[in-house]
N, C-alpha and C positions, 0 to 999 in steps of 0.2 A: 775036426777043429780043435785049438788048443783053445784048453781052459783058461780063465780069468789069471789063474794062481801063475800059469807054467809061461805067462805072456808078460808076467814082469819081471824087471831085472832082481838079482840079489837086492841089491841097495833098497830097493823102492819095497822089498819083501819084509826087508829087516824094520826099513820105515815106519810101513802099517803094523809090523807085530809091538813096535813100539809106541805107537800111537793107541793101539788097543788094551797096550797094558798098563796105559798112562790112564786113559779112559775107565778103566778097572777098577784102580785103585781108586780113582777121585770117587765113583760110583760107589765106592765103599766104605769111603773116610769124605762125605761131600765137605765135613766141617776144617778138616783140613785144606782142603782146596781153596777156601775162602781166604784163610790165613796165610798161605800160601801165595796166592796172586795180592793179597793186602802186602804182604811185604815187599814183593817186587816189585810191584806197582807205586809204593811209596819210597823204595828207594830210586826209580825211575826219575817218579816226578822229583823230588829230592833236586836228585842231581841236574836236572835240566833246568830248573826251576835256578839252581846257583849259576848254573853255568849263563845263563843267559840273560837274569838280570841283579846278580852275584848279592843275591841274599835269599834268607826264607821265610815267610812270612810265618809265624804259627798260627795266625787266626785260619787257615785252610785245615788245620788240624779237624776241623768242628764237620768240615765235608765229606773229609776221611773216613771219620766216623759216623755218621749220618749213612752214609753208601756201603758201608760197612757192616751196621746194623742188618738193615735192609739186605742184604747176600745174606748173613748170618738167618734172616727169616726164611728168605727162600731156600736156602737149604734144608732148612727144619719142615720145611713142607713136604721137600722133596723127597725126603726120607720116610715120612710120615704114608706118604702114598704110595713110596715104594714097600712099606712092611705092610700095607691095608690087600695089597696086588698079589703080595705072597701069602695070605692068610685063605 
């Protein structure tokens, strides 16, 4: 029988070793990740937000931040339990 490895195409190989070393890094830098998805995600909503009913409110700023906070704790925990697991 052929292996798991040898039964996927190139493309879908190259896929998961990139999806693995996406996964790596965040696992490494979790506070980045945070930051990272807060900006895409605000310039997302951003734009859909104009395009759809052509303006931006900034009182939403307060939920940004608010869900924001909150990722930034759960990282901090995450991290916390991940150096408790290596000790």
């Amino acid at each position: 029988m052929w292996s798991d490895e040898r039964k996927r195409s190139r493309g879908e190989r190259y896929e998961f070793f990139l999806v693995s070393q996406i996964n790596d890094y965040f696992e490494q830098h979790p506070y980045q990740e945070v930051f990272i998805l807060a900006i895409v995600g605000s310039i997302l909503g951003i734009t859909i937000e104009y395009l759809v009913n052509g303006n931006f409110l900034i009182e939403n700023i307060w939920t940004f931040l608010f869900l924001n906070l909150g990722f930034l704790y759960q990282a901090y925990r995450k991290q916390k339990r991940t150096k408790e697991k290596k000790k």
